[in-house]
C-alpha positions in Angstrom: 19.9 25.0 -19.7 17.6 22.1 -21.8 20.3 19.8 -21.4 20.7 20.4 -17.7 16.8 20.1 -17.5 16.8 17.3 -20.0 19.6 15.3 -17.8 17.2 15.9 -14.6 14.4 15.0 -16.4 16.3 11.9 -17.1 18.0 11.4 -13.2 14.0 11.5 -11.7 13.2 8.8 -14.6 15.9 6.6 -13.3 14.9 7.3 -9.7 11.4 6.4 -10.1 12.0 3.7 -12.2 14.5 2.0 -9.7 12.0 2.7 -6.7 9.6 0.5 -9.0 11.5 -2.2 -9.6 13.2 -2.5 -6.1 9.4 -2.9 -4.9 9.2 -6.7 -3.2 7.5 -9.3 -4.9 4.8 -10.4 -2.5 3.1 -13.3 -4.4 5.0 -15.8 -2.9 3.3 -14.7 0.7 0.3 -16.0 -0.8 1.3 -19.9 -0.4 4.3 -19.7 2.1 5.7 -18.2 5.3 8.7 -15.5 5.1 11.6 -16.8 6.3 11.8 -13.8 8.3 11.4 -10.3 8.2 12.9 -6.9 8.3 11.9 -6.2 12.1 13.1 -9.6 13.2 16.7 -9.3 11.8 16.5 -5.6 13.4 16.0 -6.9 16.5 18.7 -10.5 16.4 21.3 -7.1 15.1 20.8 -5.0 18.3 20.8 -8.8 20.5 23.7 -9.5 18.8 25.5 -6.4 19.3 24.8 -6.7 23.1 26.3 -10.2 23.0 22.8 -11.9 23.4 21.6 -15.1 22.0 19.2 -14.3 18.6 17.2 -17.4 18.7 13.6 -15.6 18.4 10.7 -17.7 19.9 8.5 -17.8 16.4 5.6 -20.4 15.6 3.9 -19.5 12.6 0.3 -21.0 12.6 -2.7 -21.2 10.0 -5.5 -18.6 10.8 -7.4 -21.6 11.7 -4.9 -22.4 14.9 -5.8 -18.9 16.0 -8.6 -17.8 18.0 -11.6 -16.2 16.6 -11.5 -13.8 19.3 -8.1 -13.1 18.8 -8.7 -12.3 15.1 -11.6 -9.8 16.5 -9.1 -8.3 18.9 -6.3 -7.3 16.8 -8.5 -6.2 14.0 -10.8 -3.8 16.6 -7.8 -2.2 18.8 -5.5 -1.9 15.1 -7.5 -1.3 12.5 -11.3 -1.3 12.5 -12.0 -1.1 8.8 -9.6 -3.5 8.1 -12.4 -5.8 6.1 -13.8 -2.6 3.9 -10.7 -0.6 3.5 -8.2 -1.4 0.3 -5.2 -0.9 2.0 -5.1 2.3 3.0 -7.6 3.6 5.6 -8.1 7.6 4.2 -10.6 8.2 6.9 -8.0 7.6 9.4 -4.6 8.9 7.9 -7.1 12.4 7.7 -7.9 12.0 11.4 -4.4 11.3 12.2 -2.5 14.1 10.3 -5.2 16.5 12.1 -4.3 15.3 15.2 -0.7 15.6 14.5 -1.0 18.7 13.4 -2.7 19.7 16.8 0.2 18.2 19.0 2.6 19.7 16.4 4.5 16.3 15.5 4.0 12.8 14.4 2.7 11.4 17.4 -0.2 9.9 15.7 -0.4 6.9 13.3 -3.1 5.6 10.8 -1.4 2.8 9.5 -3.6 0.4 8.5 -3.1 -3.7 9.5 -1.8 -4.0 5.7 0.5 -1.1 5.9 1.8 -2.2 9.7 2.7 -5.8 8.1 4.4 -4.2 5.0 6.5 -2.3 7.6 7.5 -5.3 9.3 7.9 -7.8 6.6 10.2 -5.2 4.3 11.1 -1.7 6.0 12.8 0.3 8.0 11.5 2.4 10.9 12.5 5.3 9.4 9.9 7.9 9.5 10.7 9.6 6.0 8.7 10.2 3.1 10.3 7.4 1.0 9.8 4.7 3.6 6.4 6.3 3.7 5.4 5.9 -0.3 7.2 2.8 -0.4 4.5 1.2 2.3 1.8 2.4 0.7 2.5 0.9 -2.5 3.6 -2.4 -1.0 0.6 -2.3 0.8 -1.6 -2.3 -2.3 0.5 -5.0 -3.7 -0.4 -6.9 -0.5 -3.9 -6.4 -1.1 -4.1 -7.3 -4.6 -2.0 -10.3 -4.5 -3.4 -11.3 -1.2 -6.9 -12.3 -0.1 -7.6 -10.1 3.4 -7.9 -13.5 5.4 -4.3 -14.3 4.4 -3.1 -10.4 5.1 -4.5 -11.4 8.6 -2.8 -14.6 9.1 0.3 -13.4 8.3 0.2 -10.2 10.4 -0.8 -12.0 13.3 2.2 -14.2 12.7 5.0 -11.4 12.4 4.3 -8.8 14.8 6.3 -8.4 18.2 4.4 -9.7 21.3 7.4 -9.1 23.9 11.1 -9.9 24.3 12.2 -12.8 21.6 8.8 -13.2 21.0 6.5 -12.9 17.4 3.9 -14.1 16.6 0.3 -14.9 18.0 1.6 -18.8 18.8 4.8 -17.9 20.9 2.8 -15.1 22.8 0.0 -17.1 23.9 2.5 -19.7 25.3 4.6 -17.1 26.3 2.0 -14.9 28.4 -0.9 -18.1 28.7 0.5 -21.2 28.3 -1.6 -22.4 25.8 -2.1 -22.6 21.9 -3.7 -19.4 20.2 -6.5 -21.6 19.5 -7.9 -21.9 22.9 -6.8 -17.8 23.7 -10.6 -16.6 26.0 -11.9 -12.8 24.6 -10.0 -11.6 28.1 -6.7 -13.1 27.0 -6.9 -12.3 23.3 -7.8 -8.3 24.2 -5.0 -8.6 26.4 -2.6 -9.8 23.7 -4.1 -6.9 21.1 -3.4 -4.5 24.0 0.6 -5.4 23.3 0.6 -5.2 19.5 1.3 -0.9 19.5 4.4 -1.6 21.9 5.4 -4.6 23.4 8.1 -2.4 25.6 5.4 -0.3 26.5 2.6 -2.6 27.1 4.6 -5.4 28.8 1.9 -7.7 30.7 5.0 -9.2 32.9 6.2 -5.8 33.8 3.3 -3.2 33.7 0.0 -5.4 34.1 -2.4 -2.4 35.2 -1.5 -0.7 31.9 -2.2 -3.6 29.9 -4.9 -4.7 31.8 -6.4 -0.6 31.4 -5.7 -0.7 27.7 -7.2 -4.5 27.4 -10.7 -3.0 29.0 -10.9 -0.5 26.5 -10.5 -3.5 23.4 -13.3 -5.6 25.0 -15.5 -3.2 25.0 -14.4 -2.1 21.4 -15.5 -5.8 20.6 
């Protein structure tokens, strides 16, 4: 019996040790763009397996080539304590498992901007408690390592705006035909209104919804 405890003892050792050390190294976000991330080779996979072209439209752009109001946008529909919070908003992951808990199933999110861009830089969508910790703790990493101007930048630089399309840059030629620098308040609410689900929130396909959801971030701001 001690050496069958002693040898689990030892197995959960070795598992959390390995969950440690296969946690990314994010420092080198800090100076430099990522080559690409997990949600982007998700998505060349499934073009690929439907014998698509993968070439994703993808700009990355300093913070300064993006629109102030585009910066107040994503962080007011996404996460509005982005600036305060240390990663993890506990104020909203409380709200959220209540409200989950009142649907009866995961229907609500309170991922903050950090955790959302730990997601897509390094993880699967997999909704298990693994994935789960593992976001969390890349997420303070993020935030250590990271001021919250670059956490920003970056974010607004990875996340899915549409069909091919990431990144703040190639949806505001995409959707406006102009640099994110010049995105109007109207424009920039309406590109925050796509962040959650660019399938969903399509402004080419369902424009009322986007335009309904856009109303709501404008006033927000």
């Amino acid at each position: 019996m001690r050496r069958a405890l002693a040898l689990a003892g030892l197995a959960v050792l070795a598992a959390i040790f390995l969950f440690w050390v296969t946690l990314p190294d994010v420092s080198p976000l800090a100076t430099s763009w990522p080559r690409t991330t997990a949600f982007m080779e998700r998505r060349k996979a499934t073009l690929a397996a439907n014998g698509k072209p993968v070439r994703l439209e993808w700009t990355p752009v300093p913070l300064s080539r993006i629109s102030p109001e585009m910066q107040r946008a994503a962080v007011v529909a996404e996460d509005a304590r982005f600036w305060q919070h240390d990663g993890i908003d506990w104020e909203a992951v409380r709200g959220a498992v209540e409200r989950n808990l009142e649907k009866g199933g995961v229907k609500v999110g309170g991922s903050t901007i950090t955790q959302q861009l730990a997601k897509n830089l390094y993880l699967s969508p997999a909704r298990t408690p693994w994935r789960k910790l593992r976001e969390l703790l890349i997420a303070r990493r993020l935030e250590r390592g990271l001021s919250k101007k670059r956490i920003l930048e970056l974010y607004l630089n990875v996340i899915e705006f549409g069909p091919k399309t990431f990144g703040v840059e190639a949806a505001s030629r995409r959707y406006f035909g102009k640099p994110a620098k010049d995105l109007s308040r109207e424009e920039a609410a309406t590109l925050a209104a796509v962040i959650p689900s660019p399938r969903i929130f399509d402004p080419k396909k369902y424009p009322d919804r986007v335009a309904k959801r856009a109303k709501r971030i404008l006033r927000w701001m």
